[in-house]
PyMOL Python script that loads the backbone (N, CA, C, O; Angstrom):
from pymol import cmd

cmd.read_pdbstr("""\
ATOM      1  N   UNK A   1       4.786-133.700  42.161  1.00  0.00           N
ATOM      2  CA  UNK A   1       5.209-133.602  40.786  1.00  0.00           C
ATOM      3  C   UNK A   1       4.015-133.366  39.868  1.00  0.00           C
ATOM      4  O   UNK A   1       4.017-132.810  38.769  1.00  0.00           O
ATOM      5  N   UNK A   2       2.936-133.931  40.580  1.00  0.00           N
ATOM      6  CA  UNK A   2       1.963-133.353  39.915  1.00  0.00           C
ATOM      7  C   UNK A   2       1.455-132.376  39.364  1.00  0.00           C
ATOM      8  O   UNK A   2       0.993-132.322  38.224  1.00  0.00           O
ATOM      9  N   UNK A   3       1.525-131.482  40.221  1.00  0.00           N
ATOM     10  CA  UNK A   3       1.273-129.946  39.946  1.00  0.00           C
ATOM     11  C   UNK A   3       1.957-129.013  39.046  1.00  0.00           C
ATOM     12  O   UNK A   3       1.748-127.861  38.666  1.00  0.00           O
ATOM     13  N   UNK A   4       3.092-130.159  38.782  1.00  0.00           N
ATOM     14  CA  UNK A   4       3.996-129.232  38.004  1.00  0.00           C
ATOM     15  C   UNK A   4       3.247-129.141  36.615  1.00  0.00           C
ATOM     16  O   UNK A   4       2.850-128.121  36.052  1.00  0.00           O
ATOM     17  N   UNK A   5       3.133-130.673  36.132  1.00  0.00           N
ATOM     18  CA  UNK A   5       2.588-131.651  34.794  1.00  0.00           C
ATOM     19  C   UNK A   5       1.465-130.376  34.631  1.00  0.00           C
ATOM     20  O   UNK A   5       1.416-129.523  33.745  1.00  0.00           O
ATOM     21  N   UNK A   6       0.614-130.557  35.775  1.00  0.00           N
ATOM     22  CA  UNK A   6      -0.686-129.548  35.450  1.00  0.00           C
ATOM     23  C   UNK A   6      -0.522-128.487  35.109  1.00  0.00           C
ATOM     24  O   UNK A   6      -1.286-128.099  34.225  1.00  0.00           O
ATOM     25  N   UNK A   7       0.396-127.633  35.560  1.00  0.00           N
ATOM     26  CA  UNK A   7       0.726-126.010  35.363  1.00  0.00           C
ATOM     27  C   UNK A   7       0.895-126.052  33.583  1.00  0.00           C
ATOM     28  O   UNK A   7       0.311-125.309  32.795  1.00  0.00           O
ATOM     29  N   UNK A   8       1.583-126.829  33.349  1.00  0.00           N
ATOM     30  CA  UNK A   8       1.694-127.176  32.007  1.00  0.00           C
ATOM     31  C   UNK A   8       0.706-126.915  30.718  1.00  0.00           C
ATOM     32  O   UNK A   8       0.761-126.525  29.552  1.00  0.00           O
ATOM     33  N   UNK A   9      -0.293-127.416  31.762  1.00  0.00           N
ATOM     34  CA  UNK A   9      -1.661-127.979  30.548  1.00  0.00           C
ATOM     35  C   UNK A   9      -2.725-126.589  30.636  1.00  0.00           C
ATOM     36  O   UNK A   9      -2.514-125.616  31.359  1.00  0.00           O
ATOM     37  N   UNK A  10      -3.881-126.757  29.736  1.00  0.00           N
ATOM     38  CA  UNK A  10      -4.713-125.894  30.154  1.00  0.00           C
ATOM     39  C   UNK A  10      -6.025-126.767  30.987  1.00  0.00           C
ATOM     40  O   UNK A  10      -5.891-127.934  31.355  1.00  0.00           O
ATOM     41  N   UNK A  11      -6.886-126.214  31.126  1.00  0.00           N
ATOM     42  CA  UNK A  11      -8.013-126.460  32.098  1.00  0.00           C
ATOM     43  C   UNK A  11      -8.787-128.465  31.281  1.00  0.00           C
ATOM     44  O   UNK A  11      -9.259-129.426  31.889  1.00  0.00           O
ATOM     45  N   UNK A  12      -8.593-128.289  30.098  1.00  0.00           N
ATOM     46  CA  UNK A  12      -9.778-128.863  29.547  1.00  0.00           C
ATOM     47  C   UNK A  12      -8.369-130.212  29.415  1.00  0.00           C
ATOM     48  O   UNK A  12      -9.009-131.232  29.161  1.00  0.00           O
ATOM     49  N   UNK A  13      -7.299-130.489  29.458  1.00  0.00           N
ATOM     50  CA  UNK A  13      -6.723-131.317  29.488  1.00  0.00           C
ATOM     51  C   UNK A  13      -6.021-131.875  30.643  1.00  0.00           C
ATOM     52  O   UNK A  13      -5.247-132.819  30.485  1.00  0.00           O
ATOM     53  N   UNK A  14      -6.240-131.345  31.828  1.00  0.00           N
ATOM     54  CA  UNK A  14      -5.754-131.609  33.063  1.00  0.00           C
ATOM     55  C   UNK A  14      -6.137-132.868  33.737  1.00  0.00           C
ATOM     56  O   UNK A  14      -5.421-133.695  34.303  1.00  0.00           O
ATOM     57  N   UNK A  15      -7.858-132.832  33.497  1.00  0.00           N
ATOM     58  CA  UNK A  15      -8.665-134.001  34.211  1.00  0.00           C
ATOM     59  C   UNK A  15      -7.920-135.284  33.515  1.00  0.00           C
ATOM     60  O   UNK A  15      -7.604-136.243  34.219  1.00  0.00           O
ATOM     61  N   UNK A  16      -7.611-135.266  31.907  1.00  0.00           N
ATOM     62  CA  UNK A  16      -7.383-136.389  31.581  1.00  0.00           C
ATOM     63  C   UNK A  16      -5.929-136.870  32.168  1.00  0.00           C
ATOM     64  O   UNK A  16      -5.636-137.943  32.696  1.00  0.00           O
ATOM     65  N   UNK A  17      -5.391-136.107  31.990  1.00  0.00           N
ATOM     66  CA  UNK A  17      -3.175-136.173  32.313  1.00  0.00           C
ATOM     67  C   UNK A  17      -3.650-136.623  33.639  1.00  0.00           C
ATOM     68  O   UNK A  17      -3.114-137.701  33.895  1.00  0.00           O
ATOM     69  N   UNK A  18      -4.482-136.214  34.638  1.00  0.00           N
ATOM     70  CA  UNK A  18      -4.164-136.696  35.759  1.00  0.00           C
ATOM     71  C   UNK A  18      -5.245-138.390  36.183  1.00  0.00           C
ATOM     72  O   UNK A  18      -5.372-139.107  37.175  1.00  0.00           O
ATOM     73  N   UNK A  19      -5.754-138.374  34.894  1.00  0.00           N
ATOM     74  CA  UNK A  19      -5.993-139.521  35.219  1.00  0.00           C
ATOM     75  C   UNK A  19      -5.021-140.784  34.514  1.00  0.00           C
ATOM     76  O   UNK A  19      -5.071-141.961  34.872  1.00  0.00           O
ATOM     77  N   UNK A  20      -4.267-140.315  33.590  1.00  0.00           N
ATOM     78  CA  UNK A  20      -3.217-140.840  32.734  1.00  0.00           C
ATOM     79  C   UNK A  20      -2.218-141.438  33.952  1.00  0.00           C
ATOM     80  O   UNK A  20      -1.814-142.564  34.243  1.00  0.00           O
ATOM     81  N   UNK A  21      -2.048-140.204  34.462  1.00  0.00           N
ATOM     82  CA  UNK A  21      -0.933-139.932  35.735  1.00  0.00           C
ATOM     83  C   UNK A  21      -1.061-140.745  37.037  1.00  0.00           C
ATOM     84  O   UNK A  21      -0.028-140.850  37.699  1.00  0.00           O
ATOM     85  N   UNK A  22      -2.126-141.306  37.477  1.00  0.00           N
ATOM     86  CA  UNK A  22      -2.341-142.034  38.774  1.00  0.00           C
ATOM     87  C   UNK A  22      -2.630-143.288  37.856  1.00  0.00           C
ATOM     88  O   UNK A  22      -2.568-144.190  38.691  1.00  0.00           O
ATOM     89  N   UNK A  23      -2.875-143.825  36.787  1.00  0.00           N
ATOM     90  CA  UNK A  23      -3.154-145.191  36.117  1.00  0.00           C
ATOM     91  C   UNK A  23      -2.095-145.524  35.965  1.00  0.00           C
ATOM     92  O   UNK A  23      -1.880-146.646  36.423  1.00  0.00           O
ATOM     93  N   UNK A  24      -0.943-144.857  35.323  1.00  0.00           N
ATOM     94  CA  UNK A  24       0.100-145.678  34.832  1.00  0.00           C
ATOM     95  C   UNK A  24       1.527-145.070  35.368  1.00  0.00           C
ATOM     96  O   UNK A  24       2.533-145.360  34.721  1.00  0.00           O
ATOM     97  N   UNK A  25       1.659-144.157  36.637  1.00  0.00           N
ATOM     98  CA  UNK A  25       2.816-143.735  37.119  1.00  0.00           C
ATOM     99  C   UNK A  25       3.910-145.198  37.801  1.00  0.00           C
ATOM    100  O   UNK A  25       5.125-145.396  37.829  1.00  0.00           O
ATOM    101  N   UNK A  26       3.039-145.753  38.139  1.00  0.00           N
ATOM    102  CA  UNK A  26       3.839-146.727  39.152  1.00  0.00           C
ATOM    103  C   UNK A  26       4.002-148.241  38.277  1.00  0.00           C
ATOM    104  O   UNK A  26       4.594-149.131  38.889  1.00  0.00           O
ATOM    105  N   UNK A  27       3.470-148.577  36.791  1.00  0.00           N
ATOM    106  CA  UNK A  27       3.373-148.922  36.351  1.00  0.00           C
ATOM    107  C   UNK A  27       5.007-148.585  35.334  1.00  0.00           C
ATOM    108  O   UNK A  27       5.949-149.363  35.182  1.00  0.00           O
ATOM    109  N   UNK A  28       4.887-147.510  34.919  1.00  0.00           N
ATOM    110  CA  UNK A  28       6.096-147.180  34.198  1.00  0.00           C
ATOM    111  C   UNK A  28       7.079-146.707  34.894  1.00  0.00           C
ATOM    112  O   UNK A  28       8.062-146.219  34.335  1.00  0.00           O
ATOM    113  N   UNK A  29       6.936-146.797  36.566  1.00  0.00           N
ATOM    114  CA  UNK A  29       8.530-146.642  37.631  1.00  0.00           C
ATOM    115  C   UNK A  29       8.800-148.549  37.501  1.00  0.00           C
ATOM    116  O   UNK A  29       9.817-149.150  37.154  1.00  0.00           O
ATOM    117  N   UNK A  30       7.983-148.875  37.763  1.00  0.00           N
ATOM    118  CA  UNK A  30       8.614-150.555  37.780  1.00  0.00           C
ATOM    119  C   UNK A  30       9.249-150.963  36.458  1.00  0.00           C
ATOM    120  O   UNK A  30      10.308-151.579  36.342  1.00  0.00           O
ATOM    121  N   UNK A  31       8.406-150.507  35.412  1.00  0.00           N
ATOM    122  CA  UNK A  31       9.010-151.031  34.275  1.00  0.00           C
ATOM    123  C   UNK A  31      10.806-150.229  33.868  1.00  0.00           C
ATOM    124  O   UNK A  31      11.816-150.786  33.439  1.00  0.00           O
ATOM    125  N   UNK A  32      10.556-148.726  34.246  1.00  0.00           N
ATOM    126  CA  UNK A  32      11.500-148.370  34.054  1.00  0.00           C
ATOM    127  C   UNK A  32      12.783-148.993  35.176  1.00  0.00           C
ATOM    128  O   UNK A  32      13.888-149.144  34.654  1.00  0.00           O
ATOM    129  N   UNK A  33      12.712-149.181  35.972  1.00  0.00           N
ATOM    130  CA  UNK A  33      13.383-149.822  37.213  1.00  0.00           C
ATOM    131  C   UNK A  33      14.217-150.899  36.823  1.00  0.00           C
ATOM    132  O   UNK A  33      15.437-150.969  36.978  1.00  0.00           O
ATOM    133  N   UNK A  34      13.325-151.882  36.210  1.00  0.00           N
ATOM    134  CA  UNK A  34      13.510-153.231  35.425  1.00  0.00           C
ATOM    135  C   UNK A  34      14.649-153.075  34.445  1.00  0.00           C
ATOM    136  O   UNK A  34      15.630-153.807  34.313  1.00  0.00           O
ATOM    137  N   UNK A  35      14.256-151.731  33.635  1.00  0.00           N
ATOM    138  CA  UNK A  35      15.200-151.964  32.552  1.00  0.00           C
ATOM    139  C   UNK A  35      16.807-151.378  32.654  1.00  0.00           C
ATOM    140  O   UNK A  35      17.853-151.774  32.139  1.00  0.00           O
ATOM    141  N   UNK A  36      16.410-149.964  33.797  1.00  0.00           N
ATOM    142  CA  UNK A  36      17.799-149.352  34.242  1.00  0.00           C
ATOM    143  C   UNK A  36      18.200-150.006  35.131  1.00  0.00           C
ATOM    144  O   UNK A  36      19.422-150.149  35.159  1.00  0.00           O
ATOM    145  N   UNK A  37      17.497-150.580  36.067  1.00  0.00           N
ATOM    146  CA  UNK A  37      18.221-150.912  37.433  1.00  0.00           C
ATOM    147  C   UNK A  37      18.864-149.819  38.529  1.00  0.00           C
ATOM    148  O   UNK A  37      19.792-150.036  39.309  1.00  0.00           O
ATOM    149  N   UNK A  38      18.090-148.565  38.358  1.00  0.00           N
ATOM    150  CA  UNK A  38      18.415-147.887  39.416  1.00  0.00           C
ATOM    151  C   UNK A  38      17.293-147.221  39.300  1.00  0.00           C
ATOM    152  O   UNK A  38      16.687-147.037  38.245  1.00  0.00           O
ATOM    153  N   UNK A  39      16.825-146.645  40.924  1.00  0.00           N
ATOM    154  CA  UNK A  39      15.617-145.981  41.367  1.00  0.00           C
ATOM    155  C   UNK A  39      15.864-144.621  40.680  1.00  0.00           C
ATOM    156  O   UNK A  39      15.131-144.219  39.776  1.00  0.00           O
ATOM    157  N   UNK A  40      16.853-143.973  41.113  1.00  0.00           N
ATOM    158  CA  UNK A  40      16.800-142.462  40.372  1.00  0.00           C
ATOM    159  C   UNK A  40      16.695-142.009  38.796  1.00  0.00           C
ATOM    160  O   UNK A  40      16.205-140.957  38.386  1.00  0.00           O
ATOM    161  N   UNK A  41      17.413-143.316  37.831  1.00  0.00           N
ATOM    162  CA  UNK A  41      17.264-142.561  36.524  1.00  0.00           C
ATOM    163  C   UNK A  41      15.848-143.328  36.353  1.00  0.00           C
ATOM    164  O   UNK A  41      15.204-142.996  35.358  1.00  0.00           O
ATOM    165  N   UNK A  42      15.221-144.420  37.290  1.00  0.00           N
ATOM    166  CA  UNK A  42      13.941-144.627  36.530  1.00  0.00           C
ATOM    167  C   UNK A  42      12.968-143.367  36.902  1.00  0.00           C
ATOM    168  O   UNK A  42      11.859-143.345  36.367  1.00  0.00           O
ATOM    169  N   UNK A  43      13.303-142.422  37.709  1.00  0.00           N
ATOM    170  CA  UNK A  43      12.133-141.564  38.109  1.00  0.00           C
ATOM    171  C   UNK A  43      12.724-140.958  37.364  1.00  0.00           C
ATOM    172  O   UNK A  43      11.723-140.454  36.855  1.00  0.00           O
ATOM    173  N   UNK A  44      13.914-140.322  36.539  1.00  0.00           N
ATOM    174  CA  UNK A  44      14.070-139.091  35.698  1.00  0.00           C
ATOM    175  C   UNK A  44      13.429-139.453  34.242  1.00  0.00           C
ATOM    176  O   UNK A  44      13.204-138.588  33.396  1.00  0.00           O
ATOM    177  N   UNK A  45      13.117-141.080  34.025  1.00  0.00           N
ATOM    178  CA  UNK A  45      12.836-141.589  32.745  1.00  0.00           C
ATOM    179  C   UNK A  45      11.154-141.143  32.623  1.00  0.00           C
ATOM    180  O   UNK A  45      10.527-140.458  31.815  1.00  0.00           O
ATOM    181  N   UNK A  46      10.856-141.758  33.620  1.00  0.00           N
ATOM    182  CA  UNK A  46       9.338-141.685  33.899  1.00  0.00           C
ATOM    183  C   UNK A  46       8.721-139.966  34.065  1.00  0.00           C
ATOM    184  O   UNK A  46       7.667-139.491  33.644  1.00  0.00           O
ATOM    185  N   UNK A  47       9.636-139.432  34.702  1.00  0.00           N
ATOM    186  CA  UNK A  47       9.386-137.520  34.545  1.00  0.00           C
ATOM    187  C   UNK A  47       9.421-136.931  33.077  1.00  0.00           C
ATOM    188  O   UNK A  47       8.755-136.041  32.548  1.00  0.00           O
ATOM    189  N   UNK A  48      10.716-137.972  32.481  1.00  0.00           N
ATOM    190  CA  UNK A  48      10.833-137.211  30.989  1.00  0.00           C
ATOM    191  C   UNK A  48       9.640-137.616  30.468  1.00  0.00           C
ATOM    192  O   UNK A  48       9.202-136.833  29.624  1.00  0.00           O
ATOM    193  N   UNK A  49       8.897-138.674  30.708  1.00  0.00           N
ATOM    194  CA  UNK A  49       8.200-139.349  29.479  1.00  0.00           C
ATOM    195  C   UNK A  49       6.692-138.697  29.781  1.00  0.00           C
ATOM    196  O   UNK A  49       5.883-138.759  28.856  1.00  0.00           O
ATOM    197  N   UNK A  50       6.236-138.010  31.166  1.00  0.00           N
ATOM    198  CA  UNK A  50       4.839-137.038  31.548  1.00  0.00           C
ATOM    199  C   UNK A  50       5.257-136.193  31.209  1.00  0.00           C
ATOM    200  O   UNK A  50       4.381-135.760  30.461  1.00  0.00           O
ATOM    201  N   UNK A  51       6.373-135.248  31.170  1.00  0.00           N
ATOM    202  CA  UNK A  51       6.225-134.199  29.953  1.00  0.00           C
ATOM    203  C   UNK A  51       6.642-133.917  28.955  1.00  0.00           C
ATOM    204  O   UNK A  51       6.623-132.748  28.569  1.00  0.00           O
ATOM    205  N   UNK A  52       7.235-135.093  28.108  1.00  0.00           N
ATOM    206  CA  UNK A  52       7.207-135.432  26.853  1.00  0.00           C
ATOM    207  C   UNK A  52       4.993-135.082  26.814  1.00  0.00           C
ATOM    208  O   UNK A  52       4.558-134.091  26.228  1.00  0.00           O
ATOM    209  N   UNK A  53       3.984-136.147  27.562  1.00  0.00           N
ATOM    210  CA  UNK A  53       3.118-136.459  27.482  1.00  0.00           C
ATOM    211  C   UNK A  53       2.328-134.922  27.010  1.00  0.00           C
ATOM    212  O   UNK A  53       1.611-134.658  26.045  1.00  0.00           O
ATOM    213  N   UNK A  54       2.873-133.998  28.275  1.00  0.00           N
ATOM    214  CA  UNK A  54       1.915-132.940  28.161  1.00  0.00           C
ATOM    215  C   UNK A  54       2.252-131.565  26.809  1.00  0.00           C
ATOM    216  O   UNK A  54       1.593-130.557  26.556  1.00  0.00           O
ATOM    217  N   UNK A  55       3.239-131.971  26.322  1.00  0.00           N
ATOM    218  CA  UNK A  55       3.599-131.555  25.321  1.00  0.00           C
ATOM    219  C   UNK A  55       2.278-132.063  23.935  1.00  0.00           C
ATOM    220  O   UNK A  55       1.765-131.436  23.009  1.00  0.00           O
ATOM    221  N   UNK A  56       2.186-133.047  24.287  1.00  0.00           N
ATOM    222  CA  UNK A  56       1.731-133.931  22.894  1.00  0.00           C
ATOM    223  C   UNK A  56      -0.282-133.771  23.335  1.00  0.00           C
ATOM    224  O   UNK A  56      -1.262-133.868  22.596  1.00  0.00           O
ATOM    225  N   UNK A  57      -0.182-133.536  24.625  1.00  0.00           N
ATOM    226  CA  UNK A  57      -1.647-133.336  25.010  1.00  0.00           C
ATOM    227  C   UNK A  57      -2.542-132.085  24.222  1.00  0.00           C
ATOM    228  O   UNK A  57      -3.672-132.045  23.734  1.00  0.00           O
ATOM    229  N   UNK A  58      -1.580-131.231  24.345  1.00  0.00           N
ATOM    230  CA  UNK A  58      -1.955-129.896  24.083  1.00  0.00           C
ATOM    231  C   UNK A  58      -2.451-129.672  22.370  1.00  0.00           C
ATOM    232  O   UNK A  58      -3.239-128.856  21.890  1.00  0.00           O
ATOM    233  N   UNK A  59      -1.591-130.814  21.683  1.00  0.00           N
ATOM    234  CA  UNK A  59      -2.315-130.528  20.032  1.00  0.00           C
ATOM    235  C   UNK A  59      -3.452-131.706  20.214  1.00  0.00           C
ATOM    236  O   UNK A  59      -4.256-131.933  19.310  1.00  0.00           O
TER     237      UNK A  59
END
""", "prot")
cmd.dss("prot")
cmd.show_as("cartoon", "prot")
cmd.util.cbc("prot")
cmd.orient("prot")
């Protein structure tokens, strides 16, 4: 899923998203988990919310 996030970005914002991306991915699947209570919409929550991210990277 990574690669996708990256295709996204340009060169000079990638290093950071992917360090964004391995700090707090599994961090915001548990939390999201917690609050839906199901594995699948917490990974669609947590997908919306990295490219919500790389949207907002770019300005």
């Amino acid at each position: 899923m990574l690669v996708l996030y990256l295709s996204l970005l340009d060169g000079e914002d990638e290093g950071k998203f992917e360090r964004l991306y391995y700090k707090y991915r599994r961090l915001m699947f548990t939390c999201a988990k917690e609050i839906l209570k199901d594995d699948v919409l917490a990974e669609d929550a947590v997908h919306e919310a990295f490219l919500r991210l790389t949207k907002y990277m770019k300005k």
